[in-house]
Residue frames relative to the residue before (quaternion, step in Angstrom):
aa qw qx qy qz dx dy dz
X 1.0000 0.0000 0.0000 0.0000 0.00 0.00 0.00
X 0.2704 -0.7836 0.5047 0.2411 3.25 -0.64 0.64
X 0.8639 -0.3627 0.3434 0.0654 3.96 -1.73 -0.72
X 0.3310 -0.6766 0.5917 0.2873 3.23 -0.72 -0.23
X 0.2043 -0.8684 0.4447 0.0800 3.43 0.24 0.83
X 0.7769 0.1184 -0.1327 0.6040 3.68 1.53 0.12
X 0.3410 -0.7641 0.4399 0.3260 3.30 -0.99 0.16
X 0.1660 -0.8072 0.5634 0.0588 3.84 -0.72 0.47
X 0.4267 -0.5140 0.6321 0.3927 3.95 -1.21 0.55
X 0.5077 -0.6916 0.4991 0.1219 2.77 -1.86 0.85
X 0.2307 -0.8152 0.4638 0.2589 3.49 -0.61 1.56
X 0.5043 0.4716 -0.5144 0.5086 3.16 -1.61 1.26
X 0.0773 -0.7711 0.6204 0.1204 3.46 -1.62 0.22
X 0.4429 -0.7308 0.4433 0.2708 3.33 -0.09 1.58
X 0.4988 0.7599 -0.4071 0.0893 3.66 0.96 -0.98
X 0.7335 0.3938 -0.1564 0.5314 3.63 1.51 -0.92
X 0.3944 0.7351 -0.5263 0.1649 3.44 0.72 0.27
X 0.5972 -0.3049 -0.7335 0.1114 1.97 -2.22 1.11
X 0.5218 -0.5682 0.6084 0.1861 2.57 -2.71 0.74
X 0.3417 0.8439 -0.3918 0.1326 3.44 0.71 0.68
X 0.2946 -0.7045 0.3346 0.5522 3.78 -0.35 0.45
X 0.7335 -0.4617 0.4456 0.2239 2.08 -2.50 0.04
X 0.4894 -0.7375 0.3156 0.3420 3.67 -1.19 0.79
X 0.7696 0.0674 -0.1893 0.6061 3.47 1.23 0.03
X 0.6602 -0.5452 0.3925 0.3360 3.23 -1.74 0.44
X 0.5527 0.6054 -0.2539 0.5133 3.73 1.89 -0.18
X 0.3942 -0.7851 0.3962 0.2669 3.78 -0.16 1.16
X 0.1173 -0.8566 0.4564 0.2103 3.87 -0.23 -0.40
X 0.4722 -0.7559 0.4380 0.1172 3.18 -0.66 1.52
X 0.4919 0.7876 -0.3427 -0.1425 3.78 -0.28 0.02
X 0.4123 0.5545 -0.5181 0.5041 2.76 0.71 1.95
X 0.0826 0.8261 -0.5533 -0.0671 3.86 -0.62 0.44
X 0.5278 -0.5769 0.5770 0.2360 3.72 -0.73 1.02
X 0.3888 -0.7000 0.5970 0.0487 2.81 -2.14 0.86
X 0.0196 -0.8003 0.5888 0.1114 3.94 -0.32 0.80
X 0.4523 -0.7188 0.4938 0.1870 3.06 -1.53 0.03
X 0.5452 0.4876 -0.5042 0.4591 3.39 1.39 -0.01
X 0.8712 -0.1234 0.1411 0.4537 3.46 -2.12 -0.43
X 0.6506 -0.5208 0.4535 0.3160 3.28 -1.39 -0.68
X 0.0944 0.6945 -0.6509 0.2917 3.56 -0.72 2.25
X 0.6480 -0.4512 0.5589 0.2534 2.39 -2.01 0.86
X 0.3547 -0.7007 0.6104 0.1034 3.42 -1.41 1.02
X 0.8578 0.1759 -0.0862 0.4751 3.80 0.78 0.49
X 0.3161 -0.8037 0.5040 0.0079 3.11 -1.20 0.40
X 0.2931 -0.8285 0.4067 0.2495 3.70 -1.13 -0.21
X 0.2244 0.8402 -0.4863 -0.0852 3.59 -0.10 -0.63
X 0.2152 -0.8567 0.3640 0.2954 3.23 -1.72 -0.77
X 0.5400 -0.6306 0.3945 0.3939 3.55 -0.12 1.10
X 0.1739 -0.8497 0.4960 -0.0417 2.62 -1.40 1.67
X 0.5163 -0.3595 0.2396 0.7395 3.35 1.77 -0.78
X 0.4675 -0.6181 0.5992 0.2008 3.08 -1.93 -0.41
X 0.0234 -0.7599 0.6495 -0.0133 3.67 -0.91 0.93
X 0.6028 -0.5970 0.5125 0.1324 3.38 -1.31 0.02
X 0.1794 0.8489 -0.4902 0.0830 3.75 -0.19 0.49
X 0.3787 -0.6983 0.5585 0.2387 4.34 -0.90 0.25
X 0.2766 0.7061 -0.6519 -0.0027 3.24 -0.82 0.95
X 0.6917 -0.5183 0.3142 0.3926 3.34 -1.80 -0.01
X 0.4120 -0.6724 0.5158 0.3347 3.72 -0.43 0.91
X 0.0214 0.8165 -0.5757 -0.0387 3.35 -1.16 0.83
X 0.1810 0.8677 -0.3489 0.3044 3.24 1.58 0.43
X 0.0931 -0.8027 0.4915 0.3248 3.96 1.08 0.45
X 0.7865 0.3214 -0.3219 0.4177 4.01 0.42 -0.46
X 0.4791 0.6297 -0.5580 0.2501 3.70 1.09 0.73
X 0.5900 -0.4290 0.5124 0.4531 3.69 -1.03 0.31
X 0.7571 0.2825 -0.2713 0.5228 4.21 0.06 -0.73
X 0.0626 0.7175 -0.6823 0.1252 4.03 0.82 0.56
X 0.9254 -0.0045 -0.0927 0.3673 3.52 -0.94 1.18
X 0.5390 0.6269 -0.3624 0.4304 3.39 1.63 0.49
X 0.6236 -0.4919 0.4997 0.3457 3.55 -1.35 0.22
X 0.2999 0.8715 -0.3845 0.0528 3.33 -0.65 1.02
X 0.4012 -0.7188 0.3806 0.4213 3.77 -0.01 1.33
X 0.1427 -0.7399 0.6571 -0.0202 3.07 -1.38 0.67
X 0.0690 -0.8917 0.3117 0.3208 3.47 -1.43 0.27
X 0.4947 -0.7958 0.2475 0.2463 4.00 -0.34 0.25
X 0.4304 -0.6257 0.6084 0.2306 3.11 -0.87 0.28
X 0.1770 -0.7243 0.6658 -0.0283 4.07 -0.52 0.42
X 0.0623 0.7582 -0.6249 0.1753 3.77 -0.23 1.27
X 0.1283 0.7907 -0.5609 -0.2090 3.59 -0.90 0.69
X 0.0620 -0.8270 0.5511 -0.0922 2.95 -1.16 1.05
X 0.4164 -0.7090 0.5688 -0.0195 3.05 -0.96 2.43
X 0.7513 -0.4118 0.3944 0.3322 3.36 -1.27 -0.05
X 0.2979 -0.6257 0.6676 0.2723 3.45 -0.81 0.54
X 0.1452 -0.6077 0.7625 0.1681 3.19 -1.94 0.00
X 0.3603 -0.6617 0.6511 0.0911 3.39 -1.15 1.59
X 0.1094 0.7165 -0.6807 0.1065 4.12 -0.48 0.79
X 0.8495 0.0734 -0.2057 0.4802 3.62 -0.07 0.68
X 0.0912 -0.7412 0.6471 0.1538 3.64 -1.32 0.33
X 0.3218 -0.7574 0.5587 -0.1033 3.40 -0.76 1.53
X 0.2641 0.7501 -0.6058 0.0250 3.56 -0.80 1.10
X 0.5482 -0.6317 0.5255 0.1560 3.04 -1.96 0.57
X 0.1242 -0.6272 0.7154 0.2818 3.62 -1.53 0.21
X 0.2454 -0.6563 0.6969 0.1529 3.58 -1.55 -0.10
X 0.0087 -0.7096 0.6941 -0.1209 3.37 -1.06 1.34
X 0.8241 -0.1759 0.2349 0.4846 3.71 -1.21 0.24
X 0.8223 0.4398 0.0217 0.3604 3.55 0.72 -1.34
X 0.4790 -0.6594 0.4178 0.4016 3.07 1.96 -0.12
X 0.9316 -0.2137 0.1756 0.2359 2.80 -2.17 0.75
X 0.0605 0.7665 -0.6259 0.1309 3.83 0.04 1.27
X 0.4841 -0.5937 0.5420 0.3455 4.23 -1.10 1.16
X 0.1291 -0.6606 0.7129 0.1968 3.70 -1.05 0.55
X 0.7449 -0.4146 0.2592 0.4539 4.16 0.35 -0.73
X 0.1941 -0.7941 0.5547 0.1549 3.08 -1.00 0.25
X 0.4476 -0.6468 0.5936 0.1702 3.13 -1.62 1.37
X 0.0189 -0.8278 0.5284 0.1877 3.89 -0.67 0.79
X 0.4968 -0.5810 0.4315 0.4790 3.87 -1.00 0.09
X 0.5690 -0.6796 0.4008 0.2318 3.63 -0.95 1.19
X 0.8170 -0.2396 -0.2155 0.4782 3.80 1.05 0.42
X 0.3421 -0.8015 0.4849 0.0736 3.14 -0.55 1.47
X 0.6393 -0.6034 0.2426 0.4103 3.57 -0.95 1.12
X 0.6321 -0.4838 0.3469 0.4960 3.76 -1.13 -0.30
X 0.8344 0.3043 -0.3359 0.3135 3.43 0.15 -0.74
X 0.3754 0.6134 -0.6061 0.3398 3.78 0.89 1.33
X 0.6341 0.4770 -0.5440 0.2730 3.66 0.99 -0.13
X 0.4606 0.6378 -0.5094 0.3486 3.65 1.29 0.22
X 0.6869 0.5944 -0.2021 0.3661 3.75 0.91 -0.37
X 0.7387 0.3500 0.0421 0.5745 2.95 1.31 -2.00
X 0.1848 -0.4895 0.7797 0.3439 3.42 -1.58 -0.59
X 0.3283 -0.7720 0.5080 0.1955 3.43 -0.17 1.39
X 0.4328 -0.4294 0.5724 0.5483 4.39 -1.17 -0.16
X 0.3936 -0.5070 0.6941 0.3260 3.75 -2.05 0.10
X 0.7422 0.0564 -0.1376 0.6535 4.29 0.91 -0.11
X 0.4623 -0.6930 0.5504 -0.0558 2.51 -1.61 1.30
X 0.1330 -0.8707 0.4729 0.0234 3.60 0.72 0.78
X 0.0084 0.8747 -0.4811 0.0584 3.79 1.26 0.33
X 0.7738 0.1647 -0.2816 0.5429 3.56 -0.16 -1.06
X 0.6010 0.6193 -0.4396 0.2488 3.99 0.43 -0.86
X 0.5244 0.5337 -0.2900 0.5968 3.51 1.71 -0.69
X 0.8766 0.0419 -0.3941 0.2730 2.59 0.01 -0.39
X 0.2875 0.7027 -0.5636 0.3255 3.27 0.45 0.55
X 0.7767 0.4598 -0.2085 0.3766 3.16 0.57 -1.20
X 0.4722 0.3746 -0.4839 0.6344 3.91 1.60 0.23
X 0.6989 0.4328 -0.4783 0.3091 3.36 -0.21 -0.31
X 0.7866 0.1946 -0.3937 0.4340 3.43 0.69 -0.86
X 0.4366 0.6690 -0.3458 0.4921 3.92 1.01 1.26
X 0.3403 0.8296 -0.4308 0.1019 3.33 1.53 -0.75
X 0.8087 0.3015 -0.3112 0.3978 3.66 0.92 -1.15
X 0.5127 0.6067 -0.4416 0.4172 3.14 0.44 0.07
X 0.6871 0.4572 -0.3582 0.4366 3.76 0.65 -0.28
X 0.1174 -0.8822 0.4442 0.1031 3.34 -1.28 0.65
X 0.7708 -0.0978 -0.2327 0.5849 3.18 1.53 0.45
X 0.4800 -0.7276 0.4803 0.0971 3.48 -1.46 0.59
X 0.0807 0.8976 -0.4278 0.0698 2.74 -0.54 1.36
X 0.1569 -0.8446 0.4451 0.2528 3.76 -0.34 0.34
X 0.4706 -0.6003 0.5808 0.2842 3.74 -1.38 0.23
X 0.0772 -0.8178 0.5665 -0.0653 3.41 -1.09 0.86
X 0.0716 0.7928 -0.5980 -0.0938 3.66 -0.72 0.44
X 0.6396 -0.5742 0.4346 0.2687 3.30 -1.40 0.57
X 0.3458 -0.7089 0.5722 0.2245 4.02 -1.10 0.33
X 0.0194 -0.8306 0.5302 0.1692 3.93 0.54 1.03
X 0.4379 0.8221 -0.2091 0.2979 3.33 0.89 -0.12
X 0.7180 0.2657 -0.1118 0.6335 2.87 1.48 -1.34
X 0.6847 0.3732 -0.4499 0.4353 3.70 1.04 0.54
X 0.5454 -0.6928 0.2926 0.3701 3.11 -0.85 -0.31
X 0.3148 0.7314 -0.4863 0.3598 3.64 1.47 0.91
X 0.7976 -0.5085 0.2695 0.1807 3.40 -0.89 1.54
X 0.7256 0.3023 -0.1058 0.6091 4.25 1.07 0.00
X 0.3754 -0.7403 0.5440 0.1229 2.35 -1.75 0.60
X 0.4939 0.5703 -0.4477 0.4799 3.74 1.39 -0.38
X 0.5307 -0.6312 0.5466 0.1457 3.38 -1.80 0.94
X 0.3279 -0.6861 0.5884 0.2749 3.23 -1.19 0.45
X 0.5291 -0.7106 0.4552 0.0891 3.20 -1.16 0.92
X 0.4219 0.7496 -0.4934 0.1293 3.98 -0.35 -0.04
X 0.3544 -0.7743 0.4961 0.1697 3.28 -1.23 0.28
X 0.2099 -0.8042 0.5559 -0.0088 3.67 -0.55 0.75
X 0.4866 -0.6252 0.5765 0.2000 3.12 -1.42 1.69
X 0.1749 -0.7452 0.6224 0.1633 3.59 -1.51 0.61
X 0.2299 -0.8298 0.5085 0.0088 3.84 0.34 1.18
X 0.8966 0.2005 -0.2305 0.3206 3.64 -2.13 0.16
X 0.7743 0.3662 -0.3112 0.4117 2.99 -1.16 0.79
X 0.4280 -0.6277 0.3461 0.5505 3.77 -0.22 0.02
X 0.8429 -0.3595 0.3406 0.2107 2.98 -2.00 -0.05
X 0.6151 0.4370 -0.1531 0.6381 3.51 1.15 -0.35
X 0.5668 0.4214 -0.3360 0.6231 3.99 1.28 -0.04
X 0.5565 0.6326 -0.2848 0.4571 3.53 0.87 -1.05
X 0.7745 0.3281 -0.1609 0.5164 3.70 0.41 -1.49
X 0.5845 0.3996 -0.4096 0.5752 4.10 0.90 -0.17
X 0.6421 0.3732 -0.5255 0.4151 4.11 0.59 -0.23
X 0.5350 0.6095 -0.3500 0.4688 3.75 0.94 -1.07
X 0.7097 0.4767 -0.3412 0.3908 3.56 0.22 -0.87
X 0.8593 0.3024 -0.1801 0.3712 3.07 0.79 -1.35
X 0.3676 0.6269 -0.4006 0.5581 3.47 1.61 1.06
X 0.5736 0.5982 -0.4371 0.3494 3.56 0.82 -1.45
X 0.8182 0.2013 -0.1790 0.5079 3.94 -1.43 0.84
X 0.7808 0.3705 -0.2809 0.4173 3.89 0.51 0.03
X 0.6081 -0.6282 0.3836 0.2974 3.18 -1.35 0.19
X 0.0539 -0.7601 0.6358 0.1232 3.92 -0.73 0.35
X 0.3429 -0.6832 0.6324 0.1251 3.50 -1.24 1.19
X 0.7073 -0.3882 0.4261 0.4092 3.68 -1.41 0.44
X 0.7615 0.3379 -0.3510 0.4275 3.79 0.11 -0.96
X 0.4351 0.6982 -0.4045 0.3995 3.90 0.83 0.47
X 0.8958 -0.1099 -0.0715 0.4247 2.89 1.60 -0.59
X 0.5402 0.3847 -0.3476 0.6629 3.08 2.08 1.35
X 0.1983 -0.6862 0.6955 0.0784 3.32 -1.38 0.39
X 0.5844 -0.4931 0.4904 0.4182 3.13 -1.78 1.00
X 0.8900 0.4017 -0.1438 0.1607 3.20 -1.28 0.44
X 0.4741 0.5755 -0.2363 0.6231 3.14 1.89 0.08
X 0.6805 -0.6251 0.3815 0.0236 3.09 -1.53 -0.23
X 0.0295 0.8972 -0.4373 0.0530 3.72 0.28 0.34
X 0.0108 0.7511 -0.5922 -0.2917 3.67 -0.64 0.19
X 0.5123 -0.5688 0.5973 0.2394 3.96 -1.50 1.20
X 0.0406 -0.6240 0.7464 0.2277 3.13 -1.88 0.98
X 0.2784 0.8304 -0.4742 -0.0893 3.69 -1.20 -0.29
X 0.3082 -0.8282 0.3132 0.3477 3.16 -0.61 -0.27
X 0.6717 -0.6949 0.1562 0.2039 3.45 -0.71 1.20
X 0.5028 -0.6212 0.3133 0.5129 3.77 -0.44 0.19
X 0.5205 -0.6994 0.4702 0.1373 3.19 -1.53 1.08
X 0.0400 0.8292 -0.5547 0.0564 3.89 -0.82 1.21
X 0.6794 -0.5873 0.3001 0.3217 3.24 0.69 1.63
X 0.7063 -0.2148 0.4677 0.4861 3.44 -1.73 -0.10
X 0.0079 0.8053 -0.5855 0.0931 3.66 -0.89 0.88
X 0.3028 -0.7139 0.5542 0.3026 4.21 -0.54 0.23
X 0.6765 -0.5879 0.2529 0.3643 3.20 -1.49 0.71
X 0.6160 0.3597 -0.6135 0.3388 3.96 0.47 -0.09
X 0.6477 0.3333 -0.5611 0.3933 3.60 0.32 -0.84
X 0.6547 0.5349 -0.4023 0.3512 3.85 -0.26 -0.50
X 0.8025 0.3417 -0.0375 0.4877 3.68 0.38 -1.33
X 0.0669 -0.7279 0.6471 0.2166 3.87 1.10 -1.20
X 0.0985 -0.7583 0.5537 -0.3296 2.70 0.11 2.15
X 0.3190 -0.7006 0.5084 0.3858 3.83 -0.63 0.27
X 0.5041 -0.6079 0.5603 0.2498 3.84 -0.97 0.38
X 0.2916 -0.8664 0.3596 0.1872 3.49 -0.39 1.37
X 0.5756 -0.5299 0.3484 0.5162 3.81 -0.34 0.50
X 0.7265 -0.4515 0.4562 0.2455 2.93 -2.03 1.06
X 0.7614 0.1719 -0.3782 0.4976 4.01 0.25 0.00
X 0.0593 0.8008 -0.5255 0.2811 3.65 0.60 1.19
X 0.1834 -0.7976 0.5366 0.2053 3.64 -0.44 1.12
X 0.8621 0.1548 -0.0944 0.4733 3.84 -1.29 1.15
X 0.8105 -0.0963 -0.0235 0.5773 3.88 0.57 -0.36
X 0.3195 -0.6328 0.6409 0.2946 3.76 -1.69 0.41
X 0.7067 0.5692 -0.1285 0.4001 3.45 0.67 -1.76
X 0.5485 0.6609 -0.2137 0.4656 3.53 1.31 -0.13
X 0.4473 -0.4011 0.6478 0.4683 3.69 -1.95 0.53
X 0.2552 -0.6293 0.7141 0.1698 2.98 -1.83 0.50
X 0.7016 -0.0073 -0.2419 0.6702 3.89 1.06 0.49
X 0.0949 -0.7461 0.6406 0.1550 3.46 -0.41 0.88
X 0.9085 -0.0413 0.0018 0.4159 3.98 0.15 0.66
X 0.6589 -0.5895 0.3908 0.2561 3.72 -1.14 0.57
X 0.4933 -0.3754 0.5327 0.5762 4.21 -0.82 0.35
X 0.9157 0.0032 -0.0600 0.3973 3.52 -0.74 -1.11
X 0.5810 -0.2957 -0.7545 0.0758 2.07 -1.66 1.38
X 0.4946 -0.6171 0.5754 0.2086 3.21 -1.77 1.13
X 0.6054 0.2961 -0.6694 0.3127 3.15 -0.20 1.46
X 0.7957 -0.2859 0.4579 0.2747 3.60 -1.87 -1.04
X 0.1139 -0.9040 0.3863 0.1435 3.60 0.52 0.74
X 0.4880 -0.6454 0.3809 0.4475 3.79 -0.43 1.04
X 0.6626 0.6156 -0.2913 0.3115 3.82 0.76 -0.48
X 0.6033 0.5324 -0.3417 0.4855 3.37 1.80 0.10
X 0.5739 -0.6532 0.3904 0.3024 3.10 -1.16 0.76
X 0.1846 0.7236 -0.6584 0.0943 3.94 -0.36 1.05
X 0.6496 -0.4759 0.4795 0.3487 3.68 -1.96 0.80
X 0.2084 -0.7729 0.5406 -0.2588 2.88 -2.03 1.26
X 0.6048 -0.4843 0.5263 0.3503 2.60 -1.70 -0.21
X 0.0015 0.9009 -0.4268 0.0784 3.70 -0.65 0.75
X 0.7186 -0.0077 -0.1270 0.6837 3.30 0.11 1.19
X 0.5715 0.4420 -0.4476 0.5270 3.59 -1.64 0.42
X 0.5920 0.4181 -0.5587 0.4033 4.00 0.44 0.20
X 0.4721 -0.6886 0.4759 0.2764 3.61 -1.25 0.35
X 0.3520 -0.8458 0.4008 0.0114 3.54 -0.53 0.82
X 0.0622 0.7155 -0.6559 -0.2325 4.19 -0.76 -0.53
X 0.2556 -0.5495 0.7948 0.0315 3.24 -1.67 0.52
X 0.3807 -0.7483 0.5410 -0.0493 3.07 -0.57 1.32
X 0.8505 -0.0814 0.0105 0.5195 4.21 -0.91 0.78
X 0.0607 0.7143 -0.6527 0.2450 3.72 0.33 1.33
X 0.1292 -0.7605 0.6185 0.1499 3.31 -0.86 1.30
X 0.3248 -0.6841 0.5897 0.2807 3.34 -1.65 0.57
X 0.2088 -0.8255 0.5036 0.1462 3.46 -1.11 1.06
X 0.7709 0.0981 -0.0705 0.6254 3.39 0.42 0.00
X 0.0700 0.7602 -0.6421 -0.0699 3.99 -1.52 0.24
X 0.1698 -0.7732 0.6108 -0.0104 3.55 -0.77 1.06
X 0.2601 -0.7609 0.5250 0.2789 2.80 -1.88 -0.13
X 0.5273 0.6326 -0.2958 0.4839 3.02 1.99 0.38
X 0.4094 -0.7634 0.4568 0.2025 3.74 -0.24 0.77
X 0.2148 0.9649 -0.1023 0.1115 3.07 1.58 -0.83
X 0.7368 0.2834 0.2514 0.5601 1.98 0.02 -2.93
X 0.8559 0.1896 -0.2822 0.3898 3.80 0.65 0.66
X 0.4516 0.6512 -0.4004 0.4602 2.99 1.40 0.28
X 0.3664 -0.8027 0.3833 0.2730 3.67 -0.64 1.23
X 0.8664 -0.2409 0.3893 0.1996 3.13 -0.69 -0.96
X 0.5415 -0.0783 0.1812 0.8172 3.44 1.80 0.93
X 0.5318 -0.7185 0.3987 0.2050 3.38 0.99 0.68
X 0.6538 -0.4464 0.4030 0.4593 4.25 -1.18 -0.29
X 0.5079 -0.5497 0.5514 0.3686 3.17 -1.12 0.81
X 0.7800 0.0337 -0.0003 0.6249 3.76 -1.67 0.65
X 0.7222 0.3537 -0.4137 0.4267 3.55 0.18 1.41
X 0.0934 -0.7579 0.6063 0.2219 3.43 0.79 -1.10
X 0.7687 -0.5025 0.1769 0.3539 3.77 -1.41 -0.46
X 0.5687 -0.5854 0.3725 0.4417 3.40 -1.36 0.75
X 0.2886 -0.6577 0.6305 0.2942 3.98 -0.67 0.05
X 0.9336 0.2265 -0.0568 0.2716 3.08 -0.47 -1.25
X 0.7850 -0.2225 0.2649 0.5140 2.99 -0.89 -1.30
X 0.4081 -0.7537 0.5146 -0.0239 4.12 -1.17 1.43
X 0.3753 0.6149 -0.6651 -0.1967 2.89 -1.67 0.10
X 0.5559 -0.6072 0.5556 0.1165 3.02 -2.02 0.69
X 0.1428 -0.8508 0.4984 -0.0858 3.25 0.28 1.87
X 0.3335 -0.7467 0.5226 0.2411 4.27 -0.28 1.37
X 0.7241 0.2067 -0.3535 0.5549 3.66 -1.16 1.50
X 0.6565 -0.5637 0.4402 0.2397 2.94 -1.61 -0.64
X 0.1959 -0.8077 0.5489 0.0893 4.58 -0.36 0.47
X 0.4799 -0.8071 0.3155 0.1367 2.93 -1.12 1.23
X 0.4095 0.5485 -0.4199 0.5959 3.81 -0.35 1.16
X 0.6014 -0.6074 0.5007 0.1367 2.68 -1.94 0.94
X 0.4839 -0.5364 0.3607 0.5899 4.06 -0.47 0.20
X 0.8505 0.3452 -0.3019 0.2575 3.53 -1.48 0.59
X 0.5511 0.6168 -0.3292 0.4554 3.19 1.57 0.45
X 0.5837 -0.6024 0.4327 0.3305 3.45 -0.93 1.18
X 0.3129 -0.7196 0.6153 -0.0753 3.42 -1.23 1.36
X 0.5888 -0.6923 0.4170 0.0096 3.45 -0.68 1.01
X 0.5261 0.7179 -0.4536 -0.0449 3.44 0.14 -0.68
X 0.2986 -0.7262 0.6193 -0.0043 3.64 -0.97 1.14
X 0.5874 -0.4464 0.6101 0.2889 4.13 -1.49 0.63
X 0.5580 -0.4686 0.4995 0.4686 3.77 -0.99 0.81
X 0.2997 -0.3979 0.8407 0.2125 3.30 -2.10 0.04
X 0.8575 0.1356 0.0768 0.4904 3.37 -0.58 -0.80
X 0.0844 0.7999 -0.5942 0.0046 4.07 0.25 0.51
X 0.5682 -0.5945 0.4908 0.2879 3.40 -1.29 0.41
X 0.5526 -0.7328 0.2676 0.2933 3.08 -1.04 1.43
X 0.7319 0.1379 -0.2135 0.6323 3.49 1.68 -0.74
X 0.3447 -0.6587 0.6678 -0.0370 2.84 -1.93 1.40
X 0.4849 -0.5961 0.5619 0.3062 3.41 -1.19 0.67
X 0.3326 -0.6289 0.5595 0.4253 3.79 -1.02 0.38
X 0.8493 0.3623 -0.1528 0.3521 3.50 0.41 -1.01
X 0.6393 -0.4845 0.4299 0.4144 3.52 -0.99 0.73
X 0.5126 -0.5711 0.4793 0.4258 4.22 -1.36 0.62
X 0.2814 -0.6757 0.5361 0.4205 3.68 -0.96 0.28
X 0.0938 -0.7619 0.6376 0.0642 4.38 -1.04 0.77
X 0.0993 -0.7944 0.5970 -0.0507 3.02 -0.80 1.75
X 0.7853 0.1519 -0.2546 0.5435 3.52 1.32 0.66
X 0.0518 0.6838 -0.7195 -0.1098 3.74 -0.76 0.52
X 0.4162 -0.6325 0.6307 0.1703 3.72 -1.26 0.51
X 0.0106 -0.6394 0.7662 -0.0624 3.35 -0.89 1.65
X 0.2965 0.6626 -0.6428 0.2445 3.91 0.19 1.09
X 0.6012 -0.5739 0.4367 0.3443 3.63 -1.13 1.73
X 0.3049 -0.5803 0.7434 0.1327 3.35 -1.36 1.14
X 0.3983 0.6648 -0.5902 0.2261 4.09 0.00 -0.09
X 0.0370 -0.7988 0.5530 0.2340 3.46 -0.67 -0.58
């Protein structure tokens, strides 16, 4: 038997393994940063509407176009109000994070009994009473949140569901901001600003059972190849006599959930308007409401629920001021 006559990097990046799907179509967060101002919500929701193109002034101080016009592309997220309906807190013992109760709002809208099995009583103020007269003993705040499909323009009517850390300030500030959220709506600029930073969970478009070049970028084996082209042509050594995880074998492909780390927002509205093209986004149609304009590109397909989480790890320099955009492109994506 002969060799490998050369060496080559390996195609593929073990870095995400397993490729397996994901268990829901909702990303999951389980890490939440610490701030230091007052008391805020540490996330958000939205949905992904499409992508367009737009020119602003680079303000990047170490970019090569520092203070130049430059095309750029976007990300298009729409994103209705949340509705806070329950506050949820935690103790913490040796073992980690243990429910203590939750305090729910006393009548949630109609279309949460598609989601939930809703309570028949609503014990609202007794809950909360009972964190309050508990206060030390909790150790973080959290609230429940559900999306408003209604007010976008993504195909349903059941809410997504998620929960959101409530961060800064002590613990007793924390439970008076929660409270005074609990039953109401909270808009995007509650807890982003043009111009900052954000890091995206989601989960990624799905491409079926796939073989290893489309999956791995494998090389195609030459035309007098015995039994397979698209194939390992040694998948592994006599000893050890099994199948190492490090070869390239068919799958699962796409549909795994992902983060993208320091996504800047460049612009938020409340007019859909002003970014909606022409005949609107493919497999979207038009933004209604309220927007943001998110710099690059987010994983998922248009209509899927978007994440959005406070930096983990933010960049040390920040622009003070929001980019300035003297063009977004509302030219007709049809063809």
């Amino acid at each position: 038997m002969g060799h490998r006559k050369k060496s080559a990097p390996k195609r593929g990046s073990l870095a995400y393994l397993p490729r397996g799907r994901a268990k829901r179509p909702v990303g999951r967060i389980r890490f939440w940063p610490k701030v230091e101002e007052g008391p805020t919500l540490l996330g958000f929701m939205g949905y992904k509407a499409g992508m367009t193109q737009l020119i602003m002034v680079e303000d990047a101080p170490n970019s090569l176009n520092f203070g130049k016009e430059t095309a750029h592309p976007a990300t298009v997220l729409d994103v209705p109000p949340i509705i806070v309906f329950a506050i949820r807190t935690y103790t913490k013992d040796p073992y980690g994070l243990h429910t203590f109760t939750e305090a729910w709002m006393k009548n949630p809208p109609k279309d949460f009994d598609r989601a939930l099995v809703l309570p028949e009583e609503f014990s609202t103020e007794e809950k909360l009473t009972k964190i309050e007269d508990n206060i030390e003993e909790i150790a973080e705040i959290r609230i429940l949140a559900a999306t408003q499909p209604r007010l976008a323009a993504v195909p349903k009517k059941k809410p997504d569901i998620t929960e959101i850390k409530v961060d800064g300030g002590s613990i007793k500030e924390q439970f008076e901001y929660a409270k005074s959220l609990l039953g109401k709506n909270v808009s995007i600029t509650d807890v982003f600003k043009e111009g900052h930073f954000m890091d995206v969970v989601s989960i990624t478009k799905g491409k079926g059972f796939q073989g290893p070049v489309k999956r791995w970028g494998i090389k195609i084996l030459p035309r007098k190849s015995r039994k397979t082209k698209r194939g390992v042509a040694a998948i592994g050594p006599w000893k050890p006599a099994r199948v190492l995880y490090t070869v390239p074998r068919a799958g699962q492909m796409g549909y795994h959930q992902r983060t993208e780390y320091n996504k800047r927002i460049l612009k938020i509205g409340i007019d859909g308007k002003n970014v909606t093209p022409k005949g609107g986004f493919l497999n979207y149609g038009e933004v209604k409401g309220t927007y943001i304009l998110v710099d690059g590109s987010l994983p998922g397909p248009a209509k899927r629920l978007v994440r959005l989480r406070h930096p983990a790890r933010p960049p040390k320099k920040i622009a003070e001021a929001p980019p300035s955009i003297s063009y977004i492109s509302l030219e007709s994506m049809q063809k």
